[in-house]
BAMAR-846495 format. One record per residue: residue number from 1; x negated, y negated, z of N, C-alpha, C in turn. Coordinates in nm, 3 decimals, m for minus. Each point is the difference from the previous one (the first is absolute). Layout:
// residues N
+------+---------+---------+---------+---------+----------+---------+---------+---------+---------+
| bapa |  n_east | n_north |    n_up | ca_east | ca_north |   ca_up |  c_east | c_north |    c_up |
+------+---------+---------+---------+---------+----------+---------+---------+---------+---------+
|  NUM |       X |       Y |       Z |       X |        Y |       Z |       X |       Y |       Z |
...
+------+---------+---------+---------+---------+----------+---------+---------+---------+---------+
***
This chain:
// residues 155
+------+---------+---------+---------+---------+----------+---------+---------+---------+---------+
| bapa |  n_east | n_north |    n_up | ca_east | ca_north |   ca_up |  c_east | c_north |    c_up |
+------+---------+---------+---------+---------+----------+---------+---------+---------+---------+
|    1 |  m3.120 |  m0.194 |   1.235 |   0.112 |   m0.024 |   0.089 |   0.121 |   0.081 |  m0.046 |
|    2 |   0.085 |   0.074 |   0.100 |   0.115 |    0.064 |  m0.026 |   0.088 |  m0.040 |   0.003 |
|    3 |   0.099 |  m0.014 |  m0.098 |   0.149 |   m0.085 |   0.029 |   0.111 |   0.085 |  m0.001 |
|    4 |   0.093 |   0.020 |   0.122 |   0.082 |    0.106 |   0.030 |   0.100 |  m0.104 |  m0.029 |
|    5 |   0.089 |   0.072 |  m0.069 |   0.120 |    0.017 |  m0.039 |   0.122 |   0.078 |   0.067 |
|    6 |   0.038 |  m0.059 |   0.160 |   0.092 |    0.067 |   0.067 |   0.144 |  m0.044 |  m0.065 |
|    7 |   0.059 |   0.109 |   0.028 |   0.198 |   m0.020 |  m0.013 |   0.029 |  m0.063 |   0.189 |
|    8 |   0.103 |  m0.092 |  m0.033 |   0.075 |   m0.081 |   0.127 |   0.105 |   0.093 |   0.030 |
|    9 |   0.059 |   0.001 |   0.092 |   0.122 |    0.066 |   0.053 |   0.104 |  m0.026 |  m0.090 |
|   10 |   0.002 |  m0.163 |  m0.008 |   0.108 |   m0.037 |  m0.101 |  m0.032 |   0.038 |  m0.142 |
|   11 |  m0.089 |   0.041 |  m0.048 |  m0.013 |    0.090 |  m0.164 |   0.031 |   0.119 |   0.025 |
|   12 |  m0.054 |   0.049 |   0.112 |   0.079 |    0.152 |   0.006 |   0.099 |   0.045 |   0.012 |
|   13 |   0.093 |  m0.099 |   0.062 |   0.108 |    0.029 |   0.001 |   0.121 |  m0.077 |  m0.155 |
|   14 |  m0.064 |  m0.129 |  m0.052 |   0.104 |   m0.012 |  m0.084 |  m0.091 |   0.067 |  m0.119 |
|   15 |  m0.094 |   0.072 |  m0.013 |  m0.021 |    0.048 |  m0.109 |   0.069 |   0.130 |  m0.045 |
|   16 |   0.042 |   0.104 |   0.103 |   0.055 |    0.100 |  m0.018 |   0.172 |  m0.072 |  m0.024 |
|   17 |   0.035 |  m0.060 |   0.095 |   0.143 |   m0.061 |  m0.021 |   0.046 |  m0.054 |  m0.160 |
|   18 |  m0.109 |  m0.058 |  m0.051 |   0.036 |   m0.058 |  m0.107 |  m0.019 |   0.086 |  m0.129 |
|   19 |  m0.083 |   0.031 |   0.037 |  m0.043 |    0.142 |  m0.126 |   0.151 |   0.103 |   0.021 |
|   20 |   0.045 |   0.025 |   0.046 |   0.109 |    0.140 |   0.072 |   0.141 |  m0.098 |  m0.038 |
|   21 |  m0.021 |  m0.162 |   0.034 |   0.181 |   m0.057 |  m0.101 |  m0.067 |  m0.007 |  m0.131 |
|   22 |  m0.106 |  m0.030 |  m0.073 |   0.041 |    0.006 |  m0.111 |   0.005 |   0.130 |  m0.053 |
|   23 |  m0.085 |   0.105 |  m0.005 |   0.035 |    0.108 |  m0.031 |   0.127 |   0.069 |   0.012 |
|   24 |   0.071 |  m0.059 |   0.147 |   0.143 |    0.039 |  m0.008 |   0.111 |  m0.065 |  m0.081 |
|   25 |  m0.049 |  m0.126 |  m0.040 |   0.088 |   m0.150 |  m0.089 |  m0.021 |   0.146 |  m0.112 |
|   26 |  m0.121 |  m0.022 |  m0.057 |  m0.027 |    0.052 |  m0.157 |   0.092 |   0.137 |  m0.002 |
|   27 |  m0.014 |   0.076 |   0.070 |   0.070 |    0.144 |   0.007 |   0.124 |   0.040 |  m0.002 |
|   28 |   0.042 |  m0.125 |   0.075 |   0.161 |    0.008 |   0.022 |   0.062 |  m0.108 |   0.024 |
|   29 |  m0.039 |  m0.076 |  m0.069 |   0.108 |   m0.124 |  m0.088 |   0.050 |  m0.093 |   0.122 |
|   30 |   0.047 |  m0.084 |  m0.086 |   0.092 |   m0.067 |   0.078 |   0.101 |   0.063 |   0.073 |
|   31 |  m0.006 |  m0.071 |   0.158 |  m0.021 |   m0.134 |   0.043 |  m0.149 |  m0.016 |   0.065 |
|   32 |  m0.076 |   0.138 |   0.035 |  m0.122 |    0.038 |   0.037 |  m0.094 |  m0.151 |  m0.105 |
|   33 |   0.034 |   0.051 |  m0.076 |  m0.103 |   m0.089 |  m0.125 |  m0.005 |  m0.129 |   0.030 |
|   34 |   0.109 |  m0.048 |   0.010 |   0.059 |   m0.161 |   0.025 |  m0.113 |  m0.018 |   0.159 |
|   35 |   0.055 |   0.107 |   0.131 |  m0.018 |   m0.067 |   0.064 |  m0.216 |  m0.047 |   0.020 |
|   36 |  m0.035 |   0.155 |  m0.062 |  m0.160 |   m0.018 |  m0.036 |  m0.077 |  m0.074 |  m0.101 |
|   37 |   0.111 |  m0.077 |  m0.062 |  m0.023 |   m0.136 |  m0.110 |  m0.026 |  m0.110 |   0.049 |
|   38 |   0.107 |  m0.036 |   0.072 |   0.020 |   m0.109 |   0.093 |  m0.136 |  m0.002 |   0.110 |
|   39 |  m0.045 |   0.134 |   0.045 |  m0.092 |   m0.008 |   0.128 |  m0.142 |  m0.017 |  m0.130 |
|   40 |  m0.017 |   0.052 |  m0.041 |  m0.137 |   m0.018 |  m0.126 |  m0.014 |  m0.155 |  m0.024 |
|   41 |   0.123 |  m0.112 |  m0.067 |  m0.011 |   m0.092 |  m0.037 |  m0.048 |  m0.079 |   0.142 |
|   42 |   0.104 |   0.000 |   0.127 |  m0.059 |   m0.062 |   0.131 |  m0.141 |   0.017 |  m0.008 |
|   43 |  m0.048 |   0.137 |  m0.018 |  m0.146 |    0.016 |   0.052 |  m0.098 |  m0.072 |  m0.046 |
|   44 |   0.067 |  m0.016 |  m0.176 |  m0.104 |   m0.101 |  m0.134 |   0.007 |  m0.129 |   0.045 |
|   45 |   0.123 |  m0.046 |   0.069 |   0.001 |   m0.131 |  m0.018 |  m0.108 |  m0.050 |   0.183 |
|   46 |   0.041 |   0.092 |   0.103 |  m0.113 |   m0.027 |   0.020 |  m0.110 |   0.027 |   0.041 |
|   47 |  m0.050 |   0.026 |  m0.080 |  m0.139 |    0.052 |  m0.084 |  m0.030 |  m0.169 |  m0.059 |
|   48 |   0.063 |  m0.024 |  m0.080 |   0.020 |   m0.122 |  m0.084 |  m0.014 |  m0.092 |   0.100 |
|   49 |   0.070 |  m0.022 |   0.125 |  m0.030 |   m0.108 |   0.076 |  m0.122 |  m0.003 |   0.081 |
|   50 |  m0.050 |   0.165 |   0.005 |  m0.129 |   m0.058 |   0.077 |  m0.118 |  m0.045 |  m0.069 |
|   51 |   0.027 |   0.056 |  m0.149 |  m0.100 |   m0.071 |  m0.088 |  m0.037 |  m0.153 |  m0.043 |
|   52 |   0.099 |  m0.056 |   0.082 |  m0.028 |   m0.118 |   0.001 |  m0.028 |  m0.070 |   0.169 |
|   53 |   0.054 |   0.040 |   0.088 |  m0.009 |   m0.071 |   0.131 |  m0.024 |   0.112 |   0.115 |
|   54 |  m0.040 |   0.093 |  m0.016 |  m0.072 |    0.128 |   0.113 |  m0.148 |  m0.024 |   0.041 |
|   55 |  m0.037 |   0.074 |   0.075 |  m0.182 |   m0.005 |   0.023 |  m0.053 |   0.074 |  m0.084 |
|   56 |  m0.124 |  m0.082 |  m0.031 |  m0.112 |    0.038 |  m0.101 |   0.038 |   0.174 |  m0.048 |
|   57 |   0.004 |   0.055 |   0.150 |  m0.023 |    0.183 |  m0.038 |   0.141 |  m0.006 |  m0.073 |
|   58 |   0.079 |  m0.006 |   0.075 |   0.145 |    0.006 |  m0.076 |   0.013 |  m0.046 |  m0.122 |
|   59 |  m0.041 |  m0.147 |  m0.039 |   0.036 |   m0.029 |  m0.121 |  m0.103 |   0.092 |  m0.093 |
|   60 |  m0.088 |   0.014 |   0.037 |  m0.081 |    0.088 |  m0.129 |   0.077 |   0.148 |  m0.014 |
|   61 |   0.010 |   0.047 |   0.127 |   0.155 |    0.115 |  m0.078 |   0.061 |  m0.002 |  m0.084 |
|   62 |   0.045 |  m0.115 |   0.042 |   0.125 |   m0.058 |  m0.070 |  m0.006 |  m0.021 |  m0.159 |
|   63 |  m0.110 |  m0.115 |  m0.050 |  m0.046 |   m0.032 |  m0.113 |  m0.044 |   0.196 |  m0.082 |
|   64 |  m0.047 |   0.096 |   0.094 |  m0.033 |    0.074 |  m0.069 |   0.090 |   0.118 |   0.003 |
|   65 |   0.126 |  m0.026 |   0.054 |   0.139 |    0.050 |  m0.013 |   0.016 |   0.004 |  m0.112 |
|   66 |   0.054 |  m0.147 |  m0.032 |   0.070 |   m0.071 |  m0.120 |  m0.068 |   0.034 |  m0.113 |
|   67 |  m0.070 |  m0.034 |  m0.012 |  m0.105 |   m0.019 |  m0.136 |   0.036 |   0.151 |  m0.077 |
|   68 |  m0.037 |   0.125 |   0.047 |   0.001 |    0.096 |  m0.054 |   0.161 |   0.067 |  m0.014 |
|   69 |   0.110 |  m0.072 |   0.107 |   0.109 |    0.110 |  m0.048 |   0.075 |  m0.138 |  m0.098 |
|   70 |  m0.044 |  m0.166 |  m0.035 |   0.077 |   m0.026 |  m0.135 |  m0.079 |   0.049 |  m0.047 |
|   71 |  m0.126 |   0.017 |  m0.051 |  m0.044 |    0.074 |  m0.124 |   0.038 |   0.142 |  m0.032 |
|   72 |   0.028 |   0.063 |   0.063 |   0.100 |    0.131 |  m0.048 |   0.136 |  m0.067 |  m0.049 |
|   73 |   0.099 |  m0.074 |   0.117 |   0.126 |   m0.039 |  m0.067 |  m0.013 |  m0.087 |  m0.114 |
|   74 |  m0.125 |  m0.058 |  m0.029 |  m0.013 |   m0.074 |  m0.118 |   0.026 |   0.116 |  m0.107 |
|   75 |  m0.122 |   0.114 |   0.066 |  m0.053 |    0.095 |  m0.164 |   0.175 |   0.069 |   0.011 |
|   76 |   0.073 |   0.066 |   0.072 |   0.118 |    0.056 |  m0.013 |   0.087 |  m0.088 |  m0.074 |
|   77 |   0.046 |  m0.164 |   0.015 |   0.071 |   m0.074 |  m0.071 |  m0.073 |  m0.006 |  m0.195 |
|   78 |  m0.122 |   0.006 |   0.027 |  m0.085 |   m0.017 |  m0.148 |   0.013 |   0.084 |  m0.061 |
|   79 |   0.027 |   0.141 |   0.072 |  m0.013 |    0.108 |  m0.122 |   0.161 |   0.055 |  m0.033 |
|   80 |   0.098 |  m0.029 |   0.072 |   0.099 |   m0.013 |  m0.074 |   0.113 |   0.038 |   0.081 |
|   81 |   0.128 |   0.005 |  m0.048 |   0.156 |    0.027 |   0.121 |  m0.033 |   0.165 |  m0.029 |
|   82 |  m0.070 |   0.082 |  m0.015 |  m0.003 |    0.147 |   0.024 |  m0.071 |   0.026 |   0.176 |
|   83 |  m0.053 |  m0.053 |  m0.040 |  m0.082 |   m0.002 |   0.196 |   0.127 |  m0.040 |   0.097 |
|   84 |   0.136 |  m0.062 |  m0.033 |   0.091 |    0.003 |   0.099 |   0.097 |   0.102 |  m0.051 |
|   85 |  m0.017 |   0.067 |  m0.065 |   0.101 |    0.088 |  m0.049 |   0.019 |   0.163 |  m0.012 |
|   86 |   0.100 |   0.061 |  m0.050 |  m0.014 |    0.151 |   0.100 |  m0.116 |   0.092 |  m0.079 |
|   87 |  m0.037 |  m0.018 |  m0.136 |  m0.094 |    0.060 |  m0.075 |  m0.070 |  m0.106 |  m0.086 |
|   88 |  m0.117 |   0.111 |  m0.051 |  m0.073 |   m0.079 |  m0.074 |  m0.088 |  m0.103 |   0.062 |
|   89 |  m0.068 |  m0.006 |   0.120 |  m0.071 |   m0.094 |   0.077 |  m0.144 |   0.042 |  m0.079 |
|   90 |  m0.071 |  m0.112 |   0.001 |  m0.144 |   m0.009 |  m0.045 |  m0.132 |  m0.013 |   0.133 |
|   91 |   0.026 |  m0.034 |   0.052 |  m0.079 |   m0.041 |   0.128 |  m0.009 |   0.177 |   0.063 |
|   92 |  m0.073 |   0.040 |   0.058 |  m0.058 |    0.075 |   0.065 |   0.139 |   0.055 |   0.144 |
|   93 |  m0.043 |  m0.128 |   0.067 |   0.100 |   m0.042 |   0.149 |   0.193 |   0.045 |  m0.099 |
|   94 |  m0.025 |  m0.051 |  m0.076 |   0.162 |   m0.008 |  m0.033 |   0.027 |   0.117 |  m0.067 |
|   95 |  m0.055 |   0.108 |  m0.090 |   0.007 |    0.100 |  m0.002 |   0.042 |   0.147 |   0.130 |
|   96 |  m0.089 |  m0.057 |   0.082 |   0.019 |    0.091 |   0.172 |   0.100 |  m0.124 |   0.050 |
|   97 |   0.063 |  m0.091 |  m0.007 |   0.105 |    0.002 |   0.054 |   0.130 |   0.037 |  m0.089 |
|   98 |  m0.023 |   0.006 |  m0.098 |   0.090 |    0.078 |  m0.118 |   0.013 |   0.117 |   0.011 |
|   99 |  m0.059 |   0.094 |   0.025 |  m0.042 |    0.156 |   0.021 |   0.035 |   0.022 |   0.194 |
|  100 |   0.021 |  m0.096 |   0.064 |   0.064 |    0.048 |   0.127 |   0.130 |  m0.011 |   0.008 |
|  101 |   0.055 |  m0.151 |  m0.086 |   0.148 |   m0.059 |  m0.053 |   0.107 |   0.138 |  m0.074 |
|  102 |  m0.098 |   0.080 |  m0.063 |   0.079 |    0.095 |  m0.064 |   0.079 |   0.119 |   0.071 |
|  103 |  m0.040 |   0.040 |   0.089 |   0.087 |    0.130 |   0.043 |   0.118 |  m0.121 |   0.123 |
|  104 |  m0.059 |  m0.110 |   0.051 |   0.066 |   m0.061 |   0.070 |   0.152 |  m0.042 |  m0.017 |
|  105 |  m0.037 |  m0.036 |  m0.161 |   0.165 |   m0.149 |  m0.024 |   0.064 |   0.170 |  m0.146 |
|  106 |  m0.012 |   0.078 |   0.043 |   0.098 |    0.085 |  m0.098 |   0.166 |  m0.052 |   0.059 |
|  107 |   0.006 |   0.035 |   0.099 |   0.151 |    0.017 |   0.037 |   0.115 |   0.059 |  m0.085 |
|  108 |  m0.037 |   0.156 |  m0.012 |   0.077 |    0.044 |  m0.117 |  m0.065 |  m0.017 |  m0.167 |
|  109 |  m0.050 |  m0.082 |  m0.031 |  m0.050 |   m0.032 |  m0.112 |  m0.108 |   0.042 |  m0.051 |
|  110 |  m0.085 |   0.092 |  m0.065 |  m0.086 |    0.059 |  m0.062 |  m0.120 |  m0.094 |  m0.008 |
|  111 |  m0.124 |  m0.007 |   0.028 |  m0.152 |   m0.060 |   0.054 |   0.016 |  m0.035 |  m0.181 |
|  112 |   0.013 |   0.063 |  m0.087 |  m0.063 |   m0.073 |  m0.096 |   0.123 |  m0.108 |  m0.068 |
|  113 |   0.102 |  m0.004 |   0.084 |   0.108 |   m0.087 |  m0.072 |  m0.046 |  m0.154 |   0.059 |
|  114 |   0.022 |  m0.073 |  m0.135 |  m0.026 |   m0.133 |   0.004 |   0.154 |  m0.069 |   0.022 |
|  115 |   0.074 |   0.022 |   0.086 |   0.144 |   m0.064 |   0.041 |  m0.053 |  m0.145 |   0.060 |
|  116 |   0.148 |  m0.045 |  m0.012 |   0.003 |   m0.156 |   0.028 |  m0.022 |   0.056 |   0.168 |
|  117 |   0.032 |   0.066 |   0.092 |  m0.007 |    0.049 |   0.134 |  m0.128 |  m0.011 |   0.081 |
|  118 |  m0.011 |   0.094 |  m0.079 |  m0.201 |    0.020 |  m0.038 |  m0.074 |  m0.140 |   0.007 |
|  119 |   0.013 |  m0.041 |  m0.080 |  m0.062 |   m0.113 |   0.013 |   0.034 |  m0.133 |   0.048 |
|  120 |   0.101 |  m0.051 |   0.018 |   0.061 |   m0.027 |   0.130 |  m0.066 |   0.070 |   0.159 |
|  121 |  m0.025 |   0.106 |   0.042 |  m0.076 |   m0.009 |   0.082 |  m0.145 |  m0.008 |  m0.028 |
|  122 |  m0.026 |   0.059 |  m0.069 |  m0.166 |   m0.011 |  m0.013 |  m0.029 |  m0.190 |   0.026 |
|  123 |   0.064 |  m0.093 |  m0.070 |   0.010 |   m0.053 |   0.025 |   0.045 |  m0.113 |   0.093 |
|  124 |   0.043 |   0.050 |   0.098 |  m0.001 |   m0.052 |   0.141 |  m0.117 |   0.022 |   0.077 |
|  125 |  m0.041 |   0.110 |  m0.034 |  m0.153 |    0.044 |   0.094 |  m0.147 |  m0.012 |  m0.065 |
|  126 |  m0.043 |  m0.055 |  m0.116 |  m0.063 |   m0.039 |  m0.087 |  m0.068 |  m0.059 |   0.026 |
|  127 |   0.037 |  m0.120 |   0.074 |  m0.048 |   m0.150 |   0.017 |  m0.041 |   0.028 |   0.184 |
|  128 |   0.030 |   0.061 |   0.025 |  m0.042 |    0.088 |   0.163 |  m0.108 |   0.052 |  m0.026 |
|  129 |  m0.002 |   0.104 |  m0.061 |  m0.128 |    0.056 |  m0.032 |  m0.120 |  m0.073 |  m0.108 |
|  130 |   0.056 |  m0.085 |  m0.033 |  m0.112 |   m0.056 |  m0.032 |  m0.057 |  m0.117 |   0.068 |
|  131 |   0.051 |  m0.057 |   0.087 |  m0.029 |   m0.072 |   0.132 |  m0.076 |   0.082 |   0.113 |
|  132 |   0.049 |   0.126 |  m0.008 |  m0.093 |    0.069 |   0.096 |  m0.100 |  m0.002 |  m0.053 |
|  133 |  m0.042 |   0.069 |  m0.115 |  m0.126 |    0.001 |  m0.093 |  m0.094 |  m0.125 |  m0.013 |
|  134 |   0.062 |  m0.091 |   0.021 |  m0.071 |   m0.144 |  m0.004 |  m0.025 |  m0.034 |   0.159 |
|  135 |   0.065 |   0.045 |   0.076 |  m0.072 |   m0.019 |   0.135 |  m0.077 |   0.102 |   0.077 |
|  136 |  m0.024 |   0.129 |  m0.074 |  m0.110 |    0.085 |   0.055 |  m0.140 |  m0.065 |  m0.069 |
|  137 |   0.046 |  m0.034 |  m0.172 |  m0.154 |   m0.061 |  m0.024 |  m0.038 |  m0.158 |   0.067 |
|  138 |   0.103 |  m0.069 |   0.058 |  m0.035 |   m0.081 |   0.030 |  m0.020 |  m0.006 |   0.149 |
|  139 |   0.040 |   0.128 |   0.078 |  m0.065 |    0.070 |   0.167 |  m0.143 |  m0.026 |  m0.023 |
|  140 |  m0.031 |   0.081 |  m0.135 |  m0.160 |    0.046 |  m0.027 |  m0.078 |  m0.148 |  m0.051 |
|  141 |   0.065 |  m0.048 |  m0.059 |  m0.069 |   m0.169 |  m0.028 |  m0.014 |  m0.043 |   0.141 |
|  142 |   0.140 |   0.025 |   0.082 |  m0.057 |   m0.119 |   0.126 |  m0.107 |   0.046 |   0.078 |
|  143 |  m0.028 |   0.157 |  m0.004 |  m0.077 |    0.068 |   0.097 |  m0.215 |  m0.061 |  m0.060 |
|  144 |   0.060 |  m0.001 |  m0.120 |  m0.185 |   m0.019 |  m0.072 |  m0.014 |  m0.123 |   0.075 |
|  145 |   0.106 |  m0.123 |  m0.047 |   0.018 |   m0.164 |   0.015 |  m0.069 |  m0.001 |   0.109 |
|  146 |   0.065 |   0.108 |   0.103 |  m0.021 |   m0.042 |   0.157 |  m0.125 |   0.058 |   0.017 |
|  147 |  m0.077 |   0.097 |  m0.050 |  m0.140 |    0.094 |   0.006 |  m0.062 |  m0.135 |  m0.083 |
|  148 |   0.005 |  m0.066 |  m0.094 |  m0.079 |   m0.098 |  m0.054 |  m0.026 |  m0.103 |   0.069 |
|  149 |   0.118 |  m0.039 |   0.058 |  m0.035 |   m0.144 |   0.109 |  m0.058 |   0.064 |   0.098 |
|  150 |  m0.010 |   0.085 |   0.060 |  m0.076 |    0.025 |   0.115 |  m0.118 |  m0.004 |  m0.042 |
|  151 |  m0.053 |   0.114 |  m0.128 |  m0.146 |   m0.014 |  m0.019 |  m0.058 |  m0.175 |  m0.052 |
|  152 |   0.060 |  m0.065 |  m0.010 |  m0.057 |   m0.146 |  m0.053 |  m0.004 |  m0.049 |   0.127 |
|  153 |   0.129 |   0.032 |   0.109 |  m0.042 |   m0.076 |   0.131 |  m0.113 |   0.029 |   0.064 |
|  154 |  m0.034 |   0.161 |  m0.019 |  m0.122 |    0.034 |   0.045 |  m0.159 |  m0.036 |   0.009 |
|  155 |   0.031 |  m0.053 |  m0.133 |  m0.132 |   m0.044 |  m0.092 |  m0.050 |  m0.187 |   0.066 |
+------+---------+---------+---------+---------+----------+---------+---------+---------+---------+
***
């Protein structure tokens, strides 16, 4: 049996939308950042509500949303305050958002200077990009979740 995996109108369209503010939050700071923070957290929280009171298909999204982007914000909080900060990230994800952060937040200030400025922004957009990062792996959790419940419904 074949199990197709179509995109909805409504993924096609807020998937490019949402991918394009945070990349624009991360790139160019606040107030961009703020306002693609605010739309990320709406999206988690509900995400969060359908994991408890949505239909079967939905909530298994949902459950397989969640699951995989806290376990990144878990592993990013576990391995230490460098993963929110302008250098020195350990994580993979936080390195490439470190290495895009750099030619961005100079403003006059030299890429390898560690200024209070510097990091002050890096740090406004930090916690953006790593919310994005936790909701592309957790796109890809909900997409299996939802390919798994189908094949068990199948059966």
């Amino acid at each position: 049996m074949r199990l197709s995996m179509s995109l909805s109108i409504r993924e096609l369209l807020m998937l490019p939308t949402l991918v394009g503010l945070a990349l624009a939050g991360v790139m160019f700071g606040p107030p961009i950042s703020w306002v693609a923070l605010i739309m990320v957290i709406m999206l988690l929280n509900a995400i969060a509500i359908d994991a408890f009171v949505a239909s079967p298909r939905r909530r298994s999204f949902a459950i397989g949303f969640l699951l995989p982007s806290l376990v990144y914000l878990g592993t990013t909080i576990a391995v230490g305050s460098t993963e929110y900060a302008a250098r020195g990230g350990i994580l993979p994800t936080t390195e490439l958002l470190q290495y895009m952060l750099r030619p961005a937040y100079v403003f006059g200030i030299s890429p390898e200077s560690d200024s209070a400025l510097r990091q002050a922004n890096a740090l406004s957009v930090m916690p953006l990009g790593q919310l994005f990062f936790a909701c592309v792996f957790g796109y890809l959790g909900g997409w299996y979740a939802r390919l798994a419940s189908r094949s068990s419904d199948a059966k």
